[in-house]
PDB file as gemmi writes it, atoms N, CA and C in Angstrom:
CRYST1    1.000    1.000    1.000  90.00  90.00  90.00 P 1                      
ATOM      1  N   UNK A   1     -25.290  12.366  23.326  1.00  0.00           N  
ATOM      2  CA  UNK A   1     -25.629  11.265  24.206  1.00  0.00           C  
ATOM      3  C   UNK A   1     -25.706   9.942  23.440  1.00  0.00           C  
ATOM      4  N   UNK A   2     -26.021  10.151  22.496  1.00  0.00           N  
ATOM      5  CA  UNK A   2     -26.628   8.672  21.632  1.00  0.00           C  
ATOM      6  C   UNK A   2     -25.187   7.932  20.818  1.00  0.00           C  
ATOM      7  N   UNK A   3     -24.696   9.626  20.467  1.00  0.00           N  
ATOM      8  CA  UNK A   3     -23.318   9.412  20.039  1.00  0.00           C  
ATOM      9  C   UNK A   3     -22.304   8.427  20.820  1.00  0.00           C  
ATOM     10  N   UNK A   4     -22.362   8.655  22.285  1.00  0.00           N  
ATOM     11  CA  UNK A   4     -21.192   8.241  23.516  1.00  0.00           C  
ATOM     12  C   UNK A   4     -21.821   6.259  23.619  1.00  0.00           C  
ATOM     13  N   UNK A   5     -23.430   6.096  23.103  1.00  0.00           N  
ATOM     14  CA  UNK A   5     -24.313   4.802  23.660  1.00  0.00           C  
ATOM     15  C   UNK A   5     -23.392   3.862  22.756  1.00  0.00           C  
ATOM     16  N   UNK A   6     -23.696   4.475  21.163  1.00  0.00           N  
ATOM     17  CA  UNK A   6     -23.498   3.448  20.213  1.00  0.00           C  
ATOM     18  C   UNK A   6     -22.834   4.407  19.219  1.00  0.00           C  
ATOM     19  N   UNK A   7     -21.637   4.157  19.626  1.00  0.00           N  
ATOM     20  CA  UNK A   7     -20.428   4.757  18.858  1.00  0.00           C  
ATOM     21  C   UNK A   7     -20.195   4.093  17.348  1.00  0.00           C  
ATOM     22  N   UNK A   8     -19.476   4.742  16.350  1.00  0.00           N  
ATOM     23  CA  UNK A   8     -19.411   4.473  15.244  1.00  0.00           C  
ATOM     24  C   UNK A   8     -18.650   3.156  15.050  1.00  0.00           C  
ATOM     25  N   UNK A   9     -18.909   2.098  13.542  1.00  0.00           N  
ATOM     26  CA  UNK A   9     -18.011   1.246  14.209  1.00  0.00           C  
ATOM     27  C   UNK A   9     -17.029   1.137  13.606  1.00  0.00           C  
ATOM     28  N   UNK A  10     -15.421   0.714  14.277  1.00  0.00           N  
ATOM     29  CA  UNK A  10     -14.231   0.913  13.841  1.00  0.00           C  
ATOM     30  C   UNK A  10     -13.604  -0.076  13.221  1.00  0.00           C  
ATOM     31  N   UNK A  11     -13.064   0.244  12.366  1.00  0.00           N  
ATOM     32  CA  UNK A  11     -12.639  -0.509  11.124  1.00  0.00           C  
ATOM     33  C   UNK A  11     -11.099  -0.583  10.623  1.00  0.00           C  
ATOM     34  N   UNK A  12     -10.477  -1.839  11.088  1.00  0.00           N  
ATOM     35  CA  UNK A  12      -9.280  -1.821  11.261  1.00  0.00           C  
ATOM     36  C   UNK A  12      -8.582  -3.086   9.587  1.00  0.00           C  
ATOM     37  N   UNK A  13      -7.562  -2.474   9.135  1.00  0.00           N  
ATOM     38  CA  UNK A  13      -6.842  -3.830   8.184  1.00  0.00           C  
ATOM     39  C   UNK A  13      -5.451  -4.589   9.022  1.00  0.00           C  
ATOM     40  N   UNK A  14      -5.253  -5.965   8.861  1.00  0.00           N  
ATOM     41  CA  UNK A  14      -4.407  -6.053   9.729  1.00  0.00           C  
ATOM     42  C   UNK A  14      -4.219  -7.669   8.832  1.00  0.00           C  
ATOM     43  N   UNK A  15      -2.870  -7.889   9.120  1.00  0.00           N  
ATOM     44  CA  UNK A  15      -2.419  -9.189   8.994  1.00  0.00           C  
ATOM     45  C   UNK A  15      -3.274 -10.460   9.261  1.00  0.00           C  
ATOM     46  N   UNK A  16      -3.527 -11.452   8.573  1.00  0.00           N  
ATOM     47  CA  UNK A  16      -3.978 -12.953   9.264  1.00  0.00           C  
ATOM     48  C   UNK A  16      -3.607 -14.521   8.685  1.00  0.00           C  
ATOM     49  N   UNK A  17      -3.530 -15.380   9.305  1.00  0.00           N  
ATOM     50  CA  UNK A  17      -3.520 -16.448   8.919  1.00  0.00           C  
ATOM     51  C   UNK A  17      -4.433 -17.412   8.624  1.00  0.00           C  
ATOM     52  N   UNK A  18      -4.168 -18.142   7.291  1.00  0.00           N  
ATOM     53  CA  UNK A  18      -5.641 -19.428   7.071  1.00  0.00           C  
ATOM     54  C   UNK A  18      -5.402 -20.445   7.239  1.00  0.00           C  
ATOM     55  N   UNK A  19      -5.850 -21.071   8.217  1.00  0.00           N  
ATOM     56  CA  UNK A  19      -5.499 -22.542   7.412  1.00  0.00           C  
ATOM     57  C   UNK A  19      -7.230 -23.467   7.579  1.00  0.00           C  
ATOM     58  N   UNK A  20      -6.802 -23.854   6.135  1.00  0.00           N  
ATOM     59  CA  UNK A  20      -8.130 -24.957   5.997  1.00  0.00           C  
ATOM     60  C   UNK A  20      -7.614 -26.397   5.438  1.00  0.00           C  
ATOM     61  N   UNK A  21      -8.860 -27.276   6.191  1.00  0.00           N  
ATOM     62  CA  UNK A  21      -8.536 -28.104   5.940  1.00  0.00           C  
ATOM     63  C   UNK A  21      -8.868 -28.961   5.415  1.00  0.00           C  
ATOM     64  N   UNK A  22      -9.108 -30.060   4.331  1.00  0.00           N  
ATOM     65  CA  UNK A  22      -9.846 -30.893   3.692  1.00  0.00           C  
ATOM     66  C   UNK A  22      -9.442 -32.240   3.486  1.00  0.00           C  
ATOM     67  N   UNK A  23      -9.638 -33.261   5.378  1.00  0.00           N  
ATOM     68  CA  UNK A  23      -9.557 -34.589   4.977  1.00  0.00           C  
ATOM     69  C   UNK A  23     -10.863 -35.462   5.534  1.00  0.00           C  
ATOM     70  N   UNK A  24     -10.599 -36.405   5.243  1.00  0.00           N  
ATOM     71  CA  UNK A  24     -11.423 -37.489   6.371  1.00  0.00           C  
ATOM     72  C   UNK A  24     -11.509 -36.991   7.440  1.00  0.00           C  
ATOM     73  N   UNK A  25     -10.519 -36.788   8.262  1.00  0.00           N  
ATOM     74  CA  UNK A  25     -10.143 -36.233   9.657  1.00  0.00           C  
ATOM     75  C   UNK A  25     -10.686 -35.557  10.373  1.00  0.00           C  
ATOM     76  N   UNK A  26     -10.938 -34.223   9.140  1.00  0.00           N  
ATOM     77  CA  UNK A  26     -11.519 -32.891   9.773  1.00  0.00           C  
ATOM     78  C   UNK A  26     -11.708 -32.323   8.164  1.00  0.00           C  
ATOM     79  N   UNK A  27     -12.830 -31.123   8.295  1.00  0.00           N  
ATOM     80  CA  UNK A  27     -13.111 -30.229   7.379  1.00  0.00           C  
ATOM     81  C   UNK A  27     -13.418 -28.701   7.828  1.00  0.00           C  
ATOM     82  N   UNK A  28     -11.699 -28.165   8.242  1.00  0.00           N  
ATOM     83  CA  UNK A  28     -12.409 -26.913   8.799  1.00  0.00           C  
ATOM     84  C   UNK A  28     -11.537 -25.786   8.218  1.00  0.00           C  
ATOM     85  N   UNK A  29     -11.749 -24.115   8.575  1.00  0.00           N  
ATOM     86  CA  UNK A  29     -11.053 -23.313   8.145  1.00  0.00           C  
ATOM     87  C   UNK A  29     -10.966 -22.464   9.351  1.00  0.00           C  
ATOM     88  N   UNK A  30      -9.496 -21.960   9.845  1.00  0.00           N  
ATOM     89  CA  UNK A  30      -9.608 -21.236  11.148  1.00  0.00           C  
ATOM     90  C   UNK A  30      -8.659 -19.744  10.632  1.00  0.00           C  
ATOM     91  N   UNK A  31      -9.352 -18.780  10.946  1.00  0.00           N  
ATOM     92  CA  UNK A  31      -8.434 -17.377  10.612  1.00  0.00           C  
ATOM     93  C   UNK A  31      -7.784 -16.772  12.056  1.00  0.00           C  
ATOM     94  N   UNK A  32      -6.754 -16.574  11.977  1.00  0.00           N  
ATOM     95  CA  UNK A  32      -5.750 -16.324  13.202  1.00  0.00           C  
ATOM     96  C   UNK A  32      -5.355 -14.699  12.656  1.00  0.00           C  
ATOM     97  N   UNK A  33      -6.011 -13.395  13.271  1.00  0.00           N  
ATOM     98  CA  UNK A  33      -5.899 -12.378  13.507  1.00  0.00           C  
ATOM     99  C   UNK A  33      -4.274 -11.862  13.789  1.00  0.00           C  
ATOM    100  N   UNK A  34      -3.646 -11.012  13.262  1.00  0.00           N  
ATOM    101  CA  UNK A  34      -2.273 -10.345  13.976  1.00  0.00           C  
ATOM    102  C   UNK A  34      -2.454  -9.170  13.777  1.00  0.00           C  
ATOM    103  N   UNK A  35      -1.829  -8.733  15.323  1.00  0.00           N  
ATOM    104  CA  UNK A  35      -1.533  -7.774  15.635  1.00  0.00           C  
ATOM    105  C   UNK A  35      -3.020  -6.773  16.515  1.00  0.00           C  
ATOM    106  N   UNK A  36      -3.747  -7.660  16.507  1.00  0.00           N  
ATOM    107  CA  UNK A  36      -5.358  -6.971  16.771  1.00  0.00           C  
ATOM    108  C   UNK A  36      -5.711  -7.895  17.609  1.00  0.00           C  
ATOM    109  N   UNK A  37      -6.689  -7.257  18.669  1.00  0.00           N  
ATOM    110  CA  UNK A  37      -7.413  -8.228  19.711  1.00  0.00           C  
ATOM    111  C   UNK A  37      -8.085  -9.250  19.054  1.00  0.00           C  
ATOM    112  N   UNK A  38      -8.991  -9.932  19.483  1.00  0.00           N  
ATOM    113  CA  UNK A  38      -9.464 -11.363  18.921  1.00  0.00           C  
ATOM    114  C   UNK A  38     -11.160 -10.825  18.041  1.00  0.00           C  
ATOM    115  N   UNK A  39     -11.580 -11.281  17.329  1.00  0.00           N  
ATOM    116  CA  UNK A  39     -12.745 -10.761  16.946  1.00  0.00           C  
ATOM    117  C   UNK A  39     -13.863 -11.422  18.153  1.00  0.00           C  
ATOM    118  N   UNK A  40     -14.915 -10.552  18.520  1.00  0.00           N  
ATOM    119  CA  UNK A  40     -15.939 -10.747  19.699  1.00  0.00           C  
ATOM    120  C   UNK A  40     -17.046 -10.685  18.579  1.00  0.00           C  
ATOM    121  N   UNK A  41     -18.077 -11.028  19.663  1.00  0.00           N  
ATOM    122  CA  UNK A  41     -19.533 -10.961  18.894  1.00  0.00           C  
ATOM    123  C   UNK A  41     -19.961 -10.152  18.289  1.00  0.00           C  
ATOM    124  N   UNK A  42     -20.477 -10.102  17.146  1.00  0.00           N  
ATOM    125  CA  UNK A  42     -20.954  -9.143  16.240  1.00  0.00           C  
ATOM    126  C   UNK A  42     -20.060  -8.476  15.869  1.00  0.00           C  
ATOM    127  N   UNK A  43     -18.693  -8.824  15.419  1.00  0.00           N  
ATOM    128  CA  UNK A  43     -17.842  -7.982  15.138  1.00  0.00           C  
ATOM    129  C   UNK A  43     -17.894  -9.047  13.004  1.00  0.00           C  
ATOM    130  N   UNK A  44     -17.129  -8.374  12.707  1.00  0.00           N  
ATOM    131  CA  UNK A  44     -17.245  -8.989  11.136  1.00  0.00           C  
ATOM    132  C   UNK A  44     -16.098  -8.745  10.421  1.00  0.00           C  
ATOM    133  N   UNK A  45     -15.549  -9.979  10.033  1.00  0.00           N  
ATOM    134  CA  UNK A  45     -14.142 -10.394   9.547  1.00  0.00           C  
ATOM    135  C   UNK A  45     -14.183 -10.611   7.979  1.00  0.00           C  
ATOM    136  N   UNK A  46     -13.531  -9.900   7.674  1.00  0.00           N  
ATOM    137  CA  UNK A  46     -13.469  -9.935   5.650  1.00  0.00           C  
ATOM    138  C   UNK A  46     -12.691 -10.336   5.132  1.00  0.00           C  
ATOM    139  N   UNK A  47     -11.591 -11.331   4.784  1.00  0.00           N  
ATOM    140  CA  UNK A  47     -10.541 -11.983   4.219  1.00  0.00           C  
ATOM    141  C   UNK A  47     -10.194 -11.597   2.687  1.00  0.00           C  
ATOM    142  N   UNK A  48      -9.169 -10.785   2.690  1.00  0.00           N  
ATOM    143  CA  UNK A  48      -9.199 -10.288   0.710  1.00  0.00           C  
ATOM    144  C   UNK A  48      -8.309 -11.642  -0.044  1.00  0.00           C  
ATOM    145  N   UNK A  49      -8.558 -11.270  -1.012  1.00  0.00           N  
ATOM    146  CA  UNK A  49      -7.913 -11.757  -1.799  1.00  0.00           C  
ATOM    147  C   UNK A  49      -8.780 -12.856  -2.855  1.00  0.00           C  
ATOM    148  N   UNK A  50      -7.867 -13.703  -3.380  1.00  0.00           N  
ATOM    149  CA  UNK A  50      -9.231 -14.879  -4.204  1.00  0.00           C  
ATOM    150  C   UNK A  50      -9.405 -16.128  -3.673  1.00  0.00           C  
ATOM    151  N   UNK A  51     -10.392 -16.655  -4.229  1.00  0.00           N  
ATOM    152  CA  UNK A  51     -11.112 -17.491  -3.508  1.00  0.00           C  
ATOM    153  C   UNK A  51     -10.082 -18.833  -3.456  1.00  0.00           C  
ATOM    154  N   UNK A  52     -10.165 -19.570  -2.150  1.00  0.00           N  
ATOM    155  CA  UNK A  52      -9.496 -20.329  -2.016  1.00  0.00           C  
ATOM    156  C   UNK A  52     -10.128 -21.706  -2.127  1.00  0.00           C  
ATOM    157  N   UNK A  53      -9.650 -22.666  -3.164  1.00  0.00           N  
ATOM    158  CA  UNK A  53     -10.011 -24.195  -2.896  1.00  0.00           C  
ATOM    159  C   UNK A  53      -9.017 -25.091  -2.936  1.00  0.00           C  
ATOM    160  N   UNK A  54      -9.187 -25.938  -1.771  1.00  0.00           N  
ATOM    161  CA  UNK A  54      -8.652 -26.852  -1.076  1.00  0.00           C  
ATOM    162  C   UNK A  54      -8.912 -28.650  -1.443  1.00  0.00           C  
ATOM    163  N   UNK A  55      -8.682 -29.066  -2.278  1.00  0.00           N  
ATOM    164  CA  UNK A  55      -8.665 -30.603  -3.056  1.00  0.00           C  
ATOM    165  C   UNK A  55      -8.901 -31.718  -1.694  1.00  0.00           C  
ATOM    166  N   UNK A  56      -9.501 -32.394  -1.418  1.00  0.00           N  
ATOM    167  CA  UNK A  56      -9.737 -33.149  -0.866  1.00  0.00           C  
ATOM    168  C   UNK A  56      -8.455 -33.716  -0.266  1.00  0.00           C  
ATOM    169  N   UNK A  57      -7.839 -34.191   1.038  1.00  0.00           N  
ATOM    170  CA  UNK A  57      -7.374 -34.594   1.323  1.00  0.00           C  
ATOM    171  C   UNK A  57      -5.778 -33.907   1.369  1.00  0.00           C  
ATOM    172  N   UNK A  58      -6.093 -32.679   1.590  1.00  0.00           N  
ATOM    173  CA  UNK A  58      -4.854 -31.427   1.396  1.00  0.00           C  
ATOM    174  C   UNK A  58      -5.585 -31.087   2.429  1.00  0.00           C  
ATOM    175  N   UNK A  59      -4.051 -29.848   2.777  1.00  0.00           N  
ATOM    176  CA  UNK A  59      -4.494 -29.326   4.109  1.00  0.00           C  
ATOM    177  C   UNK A  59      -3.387 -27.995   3.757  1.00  0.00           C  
ATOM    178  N   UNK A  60      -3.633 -26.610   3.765  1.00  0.00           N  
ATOM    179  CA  UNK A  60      -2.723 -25.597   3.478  1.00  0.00           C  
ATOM    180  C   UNK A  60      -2.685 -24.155   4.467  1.00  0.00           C  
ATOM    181  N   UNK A  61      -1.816 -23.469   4.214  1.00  0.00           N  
ATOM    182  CA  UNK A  61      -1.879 -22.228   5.580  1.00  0.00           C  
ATOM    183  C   UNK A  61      -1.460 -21.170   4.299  1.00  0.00           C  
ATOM    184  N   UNK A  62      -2.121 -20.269   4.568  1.00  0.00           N  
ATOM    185  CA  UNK A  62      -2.105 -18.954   3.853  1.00  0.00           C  
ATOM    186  C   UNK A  62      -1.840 -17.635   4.477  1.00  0.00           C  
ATOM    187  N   UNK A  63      -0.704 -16.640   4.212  1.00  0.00           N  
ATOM    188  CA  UNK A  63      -0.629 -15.396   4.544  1.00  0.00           C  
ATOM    189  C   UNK A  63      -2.034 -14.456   3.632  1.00  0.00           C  
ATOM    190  N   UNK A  64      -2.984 -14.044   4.511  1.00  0.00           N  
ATOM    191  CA  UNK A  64      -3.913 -12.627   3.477  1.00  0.00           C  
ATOM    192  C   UNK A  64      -4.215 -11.352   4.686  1.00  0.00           C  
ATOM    193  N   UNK A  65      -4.500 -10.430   3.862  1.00  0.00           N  
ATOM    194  CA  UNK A  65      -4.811  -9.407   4.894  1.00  0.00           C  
ATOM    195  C   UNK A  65      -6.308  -9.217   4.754  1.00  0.00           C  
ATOM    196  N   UNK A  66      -6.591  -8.730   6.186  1.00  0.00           N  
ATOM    197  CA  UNK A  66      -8.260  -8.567   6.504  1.00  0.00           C  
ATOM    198  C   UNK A  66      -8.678  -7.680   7.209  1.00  0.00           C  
ATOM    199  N   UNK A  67      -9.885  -7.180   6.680  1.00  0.00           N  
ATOM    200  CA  UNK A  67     -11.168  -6.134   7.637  1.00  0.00           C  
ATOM    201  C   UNK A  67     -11.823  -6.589   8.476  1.00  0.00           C  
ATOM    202  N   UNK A  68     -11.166  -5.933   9.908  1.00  0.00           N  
ATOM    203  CA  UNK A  68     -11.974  -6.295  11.068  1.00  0.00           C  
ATOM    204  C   UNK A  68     -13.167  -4.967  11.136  1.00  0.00           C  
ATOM    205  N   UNK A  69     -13.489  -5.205  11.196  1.00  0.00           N  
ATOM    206  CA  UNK A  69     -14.857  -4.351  11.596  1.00  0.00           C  
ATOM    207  C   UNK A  69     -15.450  -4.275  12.823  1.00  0.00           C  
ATOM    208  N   UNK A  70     -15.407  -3.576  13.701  1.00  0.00           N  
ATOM    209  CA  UNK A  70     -15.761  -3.954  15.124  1.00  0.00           C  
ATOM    210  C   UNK A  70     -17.236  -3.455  15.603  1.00  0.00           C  
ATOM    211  N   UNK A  71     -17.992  -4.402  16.030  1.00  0.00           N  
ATOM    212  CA  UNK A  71     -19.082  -4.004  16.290  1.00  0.00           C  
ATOM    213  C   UNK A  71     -19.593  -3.420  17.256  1.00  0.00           C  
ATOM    214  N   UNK A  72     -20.679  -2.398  17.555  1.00  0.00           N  
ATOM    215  CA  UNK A  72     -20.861  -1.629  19.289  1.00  0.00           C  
ATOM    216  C   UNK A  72     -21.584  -2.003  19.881  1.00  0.00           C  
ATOM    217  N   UNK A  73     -21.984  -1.685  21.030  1.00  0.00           N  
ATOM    218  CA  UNK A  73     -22.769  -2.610  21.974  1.00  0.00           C  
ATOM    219  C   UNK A  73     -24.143  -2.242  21.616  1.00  0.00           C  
ATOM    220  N   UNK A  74     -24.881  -1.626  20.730  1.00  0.00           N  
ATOM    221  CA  UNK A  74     -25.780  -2.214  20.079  1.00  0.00           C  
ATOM    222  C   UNK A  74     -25.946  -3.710  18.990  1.00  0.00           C  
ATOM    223  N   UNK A  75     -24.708  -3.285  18.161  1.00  0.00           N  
ATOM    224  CA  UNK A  75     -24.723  -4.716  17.268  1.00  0.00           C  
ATOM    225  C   UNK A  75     -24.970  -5.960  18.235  1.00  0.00           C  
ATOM    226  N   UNK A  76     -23.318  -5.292  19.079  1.00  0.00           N  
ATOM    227  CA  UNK A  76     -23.359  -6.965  19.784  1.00  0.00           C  
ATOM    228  C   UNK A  76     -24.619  -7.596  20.546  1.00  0.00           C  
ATOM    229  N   UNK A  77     -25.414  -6.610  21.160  1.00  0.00           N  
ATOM    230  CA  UNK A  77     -26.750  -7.241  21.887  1.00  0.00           C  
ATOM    231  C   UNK A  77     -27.794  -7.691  20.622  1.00  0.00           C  
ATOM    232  N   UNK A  78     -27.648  -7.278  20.077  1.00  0.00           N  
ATOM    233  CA  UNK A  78     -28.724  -7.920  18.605  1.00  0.00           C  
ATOM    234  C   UNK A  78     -28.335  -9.229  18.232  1.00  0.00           C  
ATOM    235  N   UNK A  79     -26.695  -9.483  17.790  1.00  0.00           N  
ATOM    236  CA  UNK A  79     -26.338 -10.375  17.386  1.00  0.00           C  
ATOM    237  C   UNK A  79     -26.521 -11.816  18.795  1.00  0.00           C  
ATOM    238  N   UNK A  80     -26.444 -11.344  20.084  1.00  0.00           N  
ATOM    239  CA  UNK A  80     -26.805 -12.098  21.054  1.00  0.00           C  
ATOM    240  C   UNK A  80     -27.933 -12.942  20.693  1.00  0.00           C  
ATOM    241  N   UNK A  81     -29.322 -11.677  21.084  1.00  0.00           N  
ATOM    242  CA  UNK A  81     -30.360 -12.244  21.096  1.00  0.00           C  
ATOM    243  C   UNK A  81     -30.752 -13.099  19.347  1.00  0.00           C  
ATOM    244  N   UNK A  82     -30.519 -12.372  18.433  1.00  0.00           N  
ATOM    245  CA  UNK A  82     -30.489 -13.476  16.972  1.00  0.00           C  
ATOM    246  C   UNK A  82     -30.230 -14.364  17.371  1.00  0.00           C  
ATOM    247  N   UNK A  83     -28.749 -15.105  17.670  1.00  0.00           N  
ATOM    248  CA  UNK A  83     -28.419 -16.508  18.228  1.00  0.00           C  
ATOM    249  C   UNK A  83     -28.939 -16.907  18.562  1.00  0.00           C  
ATOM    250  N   UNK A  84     -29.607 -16.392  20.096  1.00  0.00           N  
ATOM    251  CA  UNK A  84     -30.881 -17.516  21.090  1.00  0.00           C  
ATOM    252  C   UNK A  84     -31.877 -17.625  20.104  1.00  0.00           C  
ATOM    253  N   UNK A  85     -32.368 -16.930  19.220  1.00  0.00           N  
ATOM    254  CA  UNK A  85     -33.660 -17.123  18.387  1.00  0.00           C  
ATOM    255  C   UNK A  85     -33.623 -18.293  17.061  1.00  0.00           C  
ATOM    256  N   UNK A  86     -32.533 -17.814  16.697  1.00  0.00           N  
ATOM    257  CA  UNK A  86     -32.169 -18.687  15.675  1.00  0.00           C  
ATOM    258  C   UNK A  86     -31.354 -19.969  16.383  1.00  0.00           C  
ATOM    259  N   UNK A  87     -31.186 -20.792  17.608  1.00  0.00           N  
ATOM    260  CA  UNK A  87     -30.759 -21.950  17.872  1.00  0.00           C  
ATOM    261  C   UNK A  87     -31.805 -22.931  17.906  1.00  0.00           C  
ATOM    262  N   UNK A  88     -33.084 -22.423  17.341  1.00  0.00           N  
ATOM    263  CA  UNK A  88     -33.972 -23.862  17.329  1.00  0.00           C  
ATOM    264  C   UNK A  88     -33.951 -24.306  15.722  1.00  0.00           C  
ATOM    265  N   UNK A  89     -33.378 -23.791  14.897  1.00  0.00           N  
ATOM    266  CA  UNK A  89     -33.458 -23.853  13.650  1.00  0.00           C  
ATOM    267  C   UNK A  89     -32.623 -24.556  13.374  1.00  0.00           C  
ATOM    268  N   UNK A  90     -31.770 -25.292  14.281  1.00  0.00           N  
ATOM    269  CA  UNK A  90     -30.471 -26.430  13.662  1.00  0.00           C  
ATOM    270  C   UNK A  90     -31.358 -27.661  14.446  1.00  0.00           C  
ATOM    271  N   UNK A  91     -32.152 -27.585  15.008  1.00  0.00           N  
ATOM    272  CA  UNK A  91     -32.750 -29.379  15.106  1.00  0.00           C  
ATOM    273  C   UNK A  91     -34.647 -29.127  14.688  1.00  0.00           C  
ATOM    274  N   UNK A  92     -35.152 -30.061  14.862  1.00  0.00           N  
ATOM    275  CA  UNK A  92     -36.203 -30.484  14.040  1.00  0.00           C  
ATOM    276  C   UNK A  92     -36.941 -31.458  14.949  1.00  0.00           C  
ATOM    277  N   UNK A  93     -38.283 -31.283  15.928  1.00  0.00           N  
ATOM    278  CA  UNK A  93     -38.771 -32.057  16.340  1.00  0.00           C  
ATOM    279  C   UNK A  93     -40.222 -32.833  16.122  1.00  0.00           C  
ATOM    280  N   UNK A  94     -40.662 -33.731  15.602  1.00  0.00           N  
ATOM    281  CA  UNK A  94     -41.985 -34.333  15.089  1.00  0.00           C  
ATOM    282  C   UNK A  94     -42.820 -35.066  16.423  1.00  0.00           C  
ATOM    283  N   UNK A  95     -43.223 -35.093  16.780  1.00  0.00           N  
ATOM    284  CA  UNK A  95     -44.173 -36.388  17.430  1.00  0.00           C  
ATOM    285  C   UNK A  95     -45.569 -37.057  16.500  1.00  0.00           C  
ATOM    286  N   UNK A  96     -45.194 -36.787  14.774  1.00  0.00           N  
ATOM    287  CA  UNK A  96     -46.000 -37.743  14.337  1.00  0.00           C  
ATOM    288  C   UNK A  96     -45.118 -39.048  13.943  1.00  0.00           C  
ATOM    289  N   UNK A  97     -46.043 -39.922  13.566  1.00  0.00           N  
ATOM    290  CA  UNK A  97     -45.696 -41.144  13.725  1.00  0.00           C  
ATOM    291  C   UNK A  97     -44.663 -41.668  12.084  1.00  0.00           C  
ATOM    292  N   UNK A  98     -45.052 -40.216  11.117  1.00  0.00           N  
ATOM    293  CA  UNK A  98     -44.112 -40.579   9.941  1.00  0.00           C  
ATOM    294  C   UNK A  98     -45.300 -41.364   8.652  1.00  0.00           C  
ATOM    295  N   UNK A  99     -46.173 -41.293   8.636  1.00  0.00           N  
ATOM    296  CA  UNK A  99     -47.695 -42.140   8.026  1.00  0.00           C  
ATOM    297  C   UNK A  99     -48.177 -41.255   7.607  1.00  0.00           C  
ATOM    298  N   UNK A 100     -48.257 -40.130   7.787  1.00  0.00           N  
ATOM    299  CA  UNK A 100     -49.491 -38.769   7.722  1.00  0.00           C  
ATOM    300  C   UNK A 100     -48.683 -37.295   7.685  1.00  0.00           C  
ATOM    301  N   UNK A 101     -48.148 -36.333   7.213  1.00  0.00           N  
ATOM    302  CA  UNK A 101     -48.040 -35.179   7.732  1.00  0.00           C  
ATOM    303  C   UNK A 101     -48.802 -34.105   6.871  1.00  0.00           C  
TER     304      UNK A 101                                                      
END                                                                             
């Protein structure tokens, strides 16, 4: 029974693409999955290979292969509720006056 709730989790290698980016513009890195559905919540993406750095004002796309790891509907409801818990932790509210804390 417990077996059928929260099944083992499955662990797939599969093709992906990088591209990151490093200008004024933008500073981001996006991994594009092939051949595999899209990664969902609580699922966990592993990129091999070595570490990549990107020089300021470059922008590059990389072939590497990666571990999807797919998470079960236990993970994913954990990783839910974490989120709502942990979204007050990116702002910061005071009502002192900045004189005293």
């Amino acid at each position: 029974m417990m077996q059928a709730l929260f099944p083992p989790r499955a662990v797939e290698t599969v093709n992906c693409t990088i591209e990151i980016e490093n200008t004024f513009e933008s500073l981001h890195a996006h991994v594009e999955l092939h051949d595999t559905a899209p990664a969902e919540v609580g699922d966990e993406v592993l990129v091999h290979g070595d570490m990549i750095r990107v020089p300021y004002g470059q922008k590059i796309t990389l072939q590497r292969q990666a571990t999807v790891t797919r998470a079960n509907w236990l993970d994913r409801q954990i990783t839910k509720l974490t989120a709502r818990l942990e979204f007050t932790e990116l702002y910061e509210v005071s009502f002192s006056s900045g004189n005293r804390l």
